[in-house]
Structure formats: structure tokens, C-alpha cells
C-alpha positions in Angstrom: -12.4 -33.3 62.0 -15.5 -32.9 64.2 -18.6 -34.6 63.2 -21.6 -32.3 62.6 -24.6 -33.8 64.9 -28.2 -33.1 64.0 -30.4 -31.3 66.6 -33.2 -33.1 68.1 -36.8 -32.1 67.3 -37.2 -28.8 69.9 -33.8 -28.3 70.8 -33.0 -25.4 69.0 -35.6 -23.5 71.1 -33.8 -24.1 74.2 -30.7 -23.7 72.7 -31.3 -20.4 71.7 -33.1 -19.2 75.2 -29.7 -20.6 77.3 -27.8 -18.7 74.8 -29.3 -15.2 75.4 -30.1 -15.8 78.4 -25.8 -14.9 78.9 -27.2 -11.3 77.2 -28.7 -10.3 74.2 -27.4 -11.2 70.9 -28.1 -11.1 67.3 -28.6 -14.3 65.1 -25.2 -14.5 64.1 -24.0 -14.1 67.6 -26.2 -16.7 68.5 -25.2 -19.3 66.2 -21.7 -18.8 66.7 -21.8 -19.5 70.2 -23.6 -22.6 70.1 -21.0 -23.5 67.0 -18.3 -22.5 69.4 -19.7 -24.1 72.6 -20.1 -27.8 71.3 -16.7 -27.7 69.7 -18.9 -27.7 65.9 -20.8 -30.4 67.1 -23.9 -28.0 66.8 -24.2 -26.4 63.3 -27.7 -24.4 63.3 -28.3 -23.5 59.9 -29.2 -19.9 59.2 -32.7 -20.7 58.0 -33.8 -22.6 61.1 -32.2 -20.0 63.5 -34.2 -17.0 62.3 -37.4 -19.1 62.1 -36.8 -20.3 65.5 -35.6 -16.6 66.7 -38.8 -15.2 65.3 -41.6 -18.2 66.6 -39.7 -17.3 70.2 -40.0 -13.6 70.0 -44.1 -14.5 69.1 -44.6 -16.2 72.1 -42.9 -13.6 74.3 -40.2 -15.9 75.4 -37.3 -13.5 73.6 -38.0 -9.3 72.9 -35.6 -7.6 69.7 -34.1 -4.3 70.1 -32.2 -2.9 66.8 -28.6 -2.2 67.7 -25.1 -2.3 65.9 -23.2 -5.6 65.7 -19.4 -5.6 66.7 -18.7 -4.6 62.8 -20.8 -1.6 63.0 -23.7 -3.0 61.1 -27.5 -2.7 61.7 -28.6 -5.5 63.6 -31.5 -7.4 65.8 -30.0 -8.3 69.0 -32.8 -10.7 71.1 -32.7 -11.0 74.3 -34.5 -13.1 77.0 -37.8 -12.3 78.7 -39.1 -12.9 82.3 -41.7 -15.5 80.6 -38.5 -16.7 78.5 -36.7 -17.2 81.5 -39.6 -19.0 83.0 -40.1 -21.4 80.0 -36.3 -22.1 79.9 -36.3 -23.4 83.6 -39.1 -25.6 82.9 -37.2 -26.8 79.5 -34.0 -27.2 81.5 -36.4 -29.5 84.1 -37.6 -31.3 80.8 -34.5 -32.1 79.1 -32.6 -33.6 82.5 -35.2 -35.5 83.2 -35.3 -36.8 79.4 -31.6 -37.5 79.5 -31.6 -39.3 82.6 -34.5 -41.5 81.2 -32.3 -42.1 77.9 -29.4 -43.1 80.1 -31.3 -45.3 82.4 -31.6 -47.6 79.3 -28.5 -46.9 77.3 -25.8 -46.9 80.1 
């Protein structure tokens, strides 16, 4: 059984843009792939995904487009934008530089 880890405060944000930065997706599709990804280390519940999805598409980071999913339902696929792609690389740049920090004093 795979323990369920809790996300650090502004994770989810980068999470997501890495995600559809591999093409656009809708929420589910999102969340599934991070679930799939870590193994179910990374549960994102649906609440804070949507709330997340919809604070990045107000920035500009992520634009929706209305589609059909892959069971022929209406859905919002989001995909990344040139500023997203911009803010990831600087998160991407944050969050090394954060780890290798941590690990200078845990390891």
C-alpha cells in the first residue's frame, strides 16, 4: 500500500503547468497523471485541482478550449501558455534550487 503524501504549499501550481505542458488536458486527465506518475504518492483532490486550474488560467499561465474527453463527454482541456511556459522554467529554477538547499542540510 502506497502512502498518500501531502503537497507542499505551491506545488500544485507547478504540478499542473509540467503536466500540460506534455499537451492539453482536462482536470481529470490532469489529476490522473500526477496520481499515475508518483506511483499514488500524489493524490490532488478534485476541489484544489479546479481551483488551482482556474487561478492559472487567470493569470494567463494556462488558456481552456471546450473539447470531448476520451468518453465522448464535454470537457475543458487546459493547455499551457508562452507566459506559462515562462513561469514554469522559472518554478522549475525555484524548486531545484529549494531541494538542493533541503538536502544540503538533511543528507
Amino acid at each position: 500500500m502506497t502512502r498518500s503524501l501531502e503537497l507542499l504549499k505551491g506545488t500544485l501550481d507547478v504540478l499542473i503547468l509540467r503536466t500540460v505542458e506534455r499537451g492539453a488536458m482536462h482536470g481529470y486527465g490532469v489529476s490522473r497523471w500526477i496520481r499515475e506518475r508518483t506511483g499514488g504518492r500524489l493524490a490532488i483532490e478534485d476541489a484544489a485541482l479546479y481551483q488551482a486550474l482556474h487561478r492559472l488560467e487567470r493569470k494567463g499561465w494556462i488558456a481552456a478550449e471546450w473539447g470531448t474527453s476520451e468518453n465522448n463527454r464535454r470537457a475543458k482541456f487546459y493547455g499551457l501558455t508562452s507566459l506559462g511556459r515562462a513561469r514554469l522554467e522559472r518554478a522549475l529554477t525555484e524548486w531545484r534550487e529549494y531541494a538542493q538547499a533541503v538536502d544540503a542540510v538533511l543528507l
